[in-house]
C-alpha positions in Angstrom: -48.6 26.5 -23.7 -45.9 27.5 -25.9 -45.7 31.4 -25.3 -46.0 30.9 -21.2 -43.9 27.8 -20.9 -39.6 27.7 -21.2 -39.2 24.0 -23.0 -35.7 25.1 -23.3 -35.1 24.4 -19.5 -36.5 20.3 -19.8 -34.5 19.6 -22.3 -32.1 17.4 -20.0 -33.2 15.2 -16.5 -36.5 16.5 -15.4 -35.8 18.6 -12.4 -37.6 20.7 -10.1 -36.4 24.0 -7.9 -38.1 24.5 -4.5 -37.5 28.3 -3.0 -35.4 27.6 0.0 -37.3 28.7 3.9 -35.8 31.4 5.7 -33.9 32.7 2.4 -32.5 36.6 2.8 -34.0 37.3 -0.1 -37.2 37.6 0.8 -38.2 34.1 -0.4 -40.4 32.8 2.6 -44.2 33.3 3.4 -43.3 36.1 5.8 -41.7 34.7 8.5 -44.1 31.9 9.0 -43.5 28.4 7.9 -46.2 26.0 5.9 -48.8 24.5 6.7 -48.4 20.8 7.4 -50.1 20.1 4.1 -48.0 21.9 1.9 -44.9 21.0 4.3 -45.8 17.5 2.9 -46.2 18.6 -0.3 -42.6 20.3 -0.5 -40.9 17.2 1.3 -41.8 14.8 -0.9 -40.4 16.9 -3.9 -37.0 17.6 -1.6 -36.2 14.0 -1.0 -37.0 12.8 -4.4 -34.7 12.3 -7.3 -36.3 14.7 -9.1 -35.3 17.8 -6.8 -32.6 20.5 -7.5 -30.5 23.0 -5.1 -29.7 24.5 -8.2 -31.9 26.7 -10.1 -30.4 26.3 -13.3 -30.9 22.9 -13.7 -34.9 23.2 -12.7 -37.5 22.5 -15.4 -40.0 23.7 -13.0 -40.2 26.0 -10.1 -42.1 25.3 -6.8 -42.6 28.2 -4.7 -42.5 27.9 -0.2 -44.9 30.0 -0.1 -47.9 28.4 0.7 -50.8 28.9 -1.6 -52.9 26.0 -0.5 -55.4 27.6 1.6 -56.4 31.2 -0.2 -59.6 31.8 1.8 -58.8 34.9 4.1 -60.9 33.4 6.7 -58.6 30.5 7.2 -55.6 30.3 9.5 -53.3 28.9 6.8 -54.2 31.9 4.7 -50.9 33.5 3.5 -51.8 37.2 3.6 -49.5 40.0 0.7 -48.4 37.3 -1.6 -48.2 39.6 -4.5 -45.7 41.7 -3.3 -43.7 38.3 -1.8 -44.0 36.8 -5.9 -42.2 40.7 -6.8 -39.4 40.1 -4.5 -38.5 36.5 -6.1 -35.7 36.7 -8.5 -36.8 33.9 -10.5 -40.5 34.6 -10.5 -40.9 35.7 -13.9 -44.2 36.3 -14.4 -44.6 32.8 -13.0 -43.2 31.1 -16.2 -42.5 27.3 -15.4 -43.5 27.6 -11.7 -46.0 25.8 -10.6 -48.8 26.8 -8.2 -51.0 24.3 -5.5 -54.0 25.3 -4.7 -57.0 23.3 -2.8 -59.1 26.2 -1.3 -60.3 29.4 -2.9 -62.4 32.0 -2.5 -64.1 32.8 1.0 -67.9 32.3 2.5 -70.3 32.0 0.8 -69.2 32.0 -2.6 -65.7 30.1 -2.5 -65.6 31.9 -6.1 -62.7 29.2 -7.4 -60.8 32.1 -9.5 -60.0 34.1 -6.0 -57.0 33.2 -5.0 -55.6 36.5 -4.0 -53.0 37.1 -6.4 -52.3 37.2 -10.2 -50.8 33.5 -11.2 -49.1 35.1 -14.0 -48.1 32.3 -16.6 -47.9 30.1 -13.4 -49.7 26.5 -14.0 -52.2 25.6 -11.2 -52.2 22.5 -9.7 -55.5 23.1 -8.4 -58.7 20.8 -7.0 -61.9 21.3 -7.7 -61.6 23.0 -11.2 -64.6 23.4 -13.5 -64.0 23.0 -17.0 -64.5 27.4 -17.6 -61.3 27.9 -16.0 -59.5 24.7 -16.4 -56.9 25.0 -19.4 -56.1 21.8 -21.0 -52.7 20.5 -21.6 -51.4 23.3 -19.1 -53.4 23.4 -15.6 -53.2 19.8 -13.2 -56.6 19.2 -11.8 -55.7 17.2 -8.4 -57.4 15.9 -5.9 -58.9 17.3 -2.4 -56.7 15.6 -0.1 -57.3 16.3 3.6 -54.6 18.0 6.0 -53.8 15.1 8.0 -53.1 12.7 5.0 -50.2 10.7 5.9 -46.8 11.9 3.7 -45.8 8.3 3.2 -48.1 5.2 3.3 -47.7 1.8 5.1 -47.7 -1.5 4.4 -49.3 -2.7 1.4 -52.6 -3.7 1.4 -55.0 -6.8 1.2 -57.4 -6.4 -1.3 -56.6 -9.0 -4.2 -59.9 -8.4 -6.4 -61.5 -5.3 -7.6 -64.9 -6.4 -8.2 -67.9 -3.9 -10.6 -70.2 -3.6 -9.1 -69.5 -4.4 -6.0 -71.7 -6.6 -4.0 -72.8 -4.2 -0.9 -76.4 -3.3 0.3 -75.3 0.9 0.2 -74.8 2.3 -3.4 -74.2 5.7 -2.2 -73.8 7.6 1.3 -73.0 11.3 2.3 -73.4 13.3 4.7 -72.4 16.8 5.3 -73.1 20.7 5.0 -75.6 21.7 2.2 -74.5 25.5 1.8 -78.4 27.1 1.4 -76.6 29.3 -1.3 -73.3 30.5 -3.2 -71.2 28.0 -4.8 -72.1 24.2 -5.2 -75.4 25.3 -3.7 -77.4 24.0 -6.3 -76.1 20.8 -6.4 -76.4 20.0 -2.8 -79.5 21.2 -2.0 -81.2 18.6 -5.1 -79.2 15.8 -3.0 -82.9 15.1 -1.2 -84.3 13.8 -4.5 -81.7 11.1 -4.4 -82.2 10.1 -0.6 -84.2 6.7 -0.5 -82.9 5.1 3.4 -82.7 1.8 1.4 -79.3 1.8 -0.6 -79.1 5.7 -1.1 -78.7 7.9 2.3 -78.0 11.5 1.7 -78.6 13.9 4.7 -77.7 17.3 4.6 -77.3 20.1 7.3 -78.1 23.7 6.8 -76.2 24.6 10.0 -73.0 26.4 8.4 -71.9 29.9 9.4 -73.4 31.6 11.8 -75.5 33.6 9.7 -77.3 30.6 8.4 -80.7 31.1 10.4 -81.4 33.7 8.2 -80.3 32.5 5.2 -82.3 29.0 6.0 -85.2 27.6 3.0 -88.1 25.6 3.8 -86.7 22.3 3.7 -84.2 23.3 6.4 -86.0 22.3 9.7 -86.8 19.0 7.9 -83.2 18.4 6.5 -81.5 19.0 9.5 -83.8 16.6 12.1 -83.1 14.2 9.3 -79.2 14.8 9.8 -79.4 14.4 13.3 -81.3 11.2 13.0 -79.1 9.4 10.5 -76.0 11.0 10.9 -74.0 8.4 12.9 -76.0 5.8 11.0 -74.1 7.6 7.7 -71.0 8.0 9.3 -70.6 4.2 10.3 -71.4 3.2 6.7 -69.1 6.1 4.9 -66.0 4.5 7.4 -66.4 1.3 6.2 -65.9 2.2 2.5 -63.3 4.4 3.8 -61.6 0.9 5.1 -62.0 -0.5 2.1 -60.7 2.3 -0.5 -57.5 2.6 2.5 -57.3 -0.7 1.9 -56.4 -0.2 -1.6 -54.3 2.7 -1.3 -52.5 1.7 1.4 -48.7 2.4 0.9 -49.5 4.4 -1.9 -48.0 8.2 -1.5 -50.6 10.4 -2.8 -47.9 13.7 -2.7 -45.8 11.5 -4.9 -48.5 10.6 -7.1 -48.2 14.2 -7.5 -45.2 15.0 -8.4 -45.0 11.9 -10.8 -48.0 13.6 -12.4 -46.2 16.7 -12.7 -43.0 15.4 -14.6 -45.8 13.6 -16.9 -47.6 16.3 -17.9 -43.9 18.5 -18.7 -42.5 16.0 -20.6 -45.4 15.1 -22.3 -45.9 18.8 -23.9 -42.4 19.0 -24.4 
């Protein structure tokens, strides 16, 4: 931490530098704004008390260009970002900037180390990390948050008890694409030993890409009439414990949860 990290710049009020949009100086993701995600993200550091116009005074570095999406096939994929890092003047070899990342890699492996680019001494705020390539006490393993999240919550919510466990006929429900192979392949396609109808339902489709006929195992045919058969069944009983964790949450600011995180984690290696 210490030979990639500046402690020197914390020393004072925890503050954090976002590159400015539109900057002459080359310091926008080529002439296109963010994606509403990471527009969200970049708000919610601009209007808080811990944001800086001045460079100087940052701790930490938050670049505009978005990095949240790095698979190529994706229309929020920011193509050349190494040669946009080279023109920043306070790149650095990424030293005390810090990096967002949900989605890396492209079909079929999603390989989690693609991103595209070389992070440098960049930390990565990053979802979905396995322990290989997770560095403790540097990286920030957040959470998958989906683009249409609200940036601010409402009104706070009802629930008054938190009761383990909770009393509910459905221990577990998903439902959703079982990638035949590449990454978290393996994991999926054991999610049929779990399925019971009682209070397990786990249905998996094969259906992904277009290539996926091909690519389709044995269980396929079976797995996917079982998906069409209990899919709204699945999805009926996954929005009600959506309603209930929303309940919980609600008026909480996940993008600030963030950022609180991030101070955390400087201050505490500092």
């Amino acid at each position: 931490m210490e030979t990639c990290f500046d402690f020197s710049r914390c020393r004072g009020e925890f503050k954090v530098y976002v590159y400015p949009l539109g900057d002459d100086g080359g310091e926008v993701s080529g002439g296109r704004p963010p994606s509403p995600a990471y527009q969200k993200v970049l708000d919610v550091i601009l209007e808080s008390r811990y944001y800086t116009p001045d460079p100087d005074r940052a701790c930490l570095f938050v670049l505009s260009i978005d990095t949240l999406d790095r698979d190529n096939l994706s229309g929020d994929y920011v193509r050349n970002v190494p040669s946009r890092l080279q023109r920043l003047r306070l790149w650095n070899n990424g030293r005390n900037h810090v990096l967002f990342n949900l989605y890396s890699g492209t079909w079929p492996d999603y390989a989690e180390d693609d991103l595209g680019f070389d992070t440098g001494e960049a930390i990565l705020a990053k979802a979905s990390m396995s322990v290989s390539t997770f560095r403790p006490g540097f990286d920030i393993s957040i959470p998958l948050f989906h683009r249409n999240h609200p940036e601010r919550g409402g009104e706070p919510g009802a629930v008054i008890t938190n009761n383990f466990p909770a009393s509910k006929k459905y221990l577990l429900a998903f439902k959703g694409k079982r990638y035949v192979h590449g990454i978290g392949s393996e994991t999926r396609n054991s999610l049929y030993h779990l399925h019971n109808e009682r209070d397990i339902v786990l249905v998996t489709t094969c259906k992904h890409g277009k290539s996926w006929k091909d690519l389709k195992d044995e269980r396929c045919d079976d797995d996917n009439t079982e998906f069409d058969r209990l899919g709204h069944f699945v999805f009926w009983v996954l929005l009600r414990l959506i309603l209930v964790q929303f309940n919980i949450l609600l008026g909480e600011n996940i993008f600030k949860i963030l950022l609180v995180q991030l101070s955390l984690t400087a201050y505490l290696q500092y």
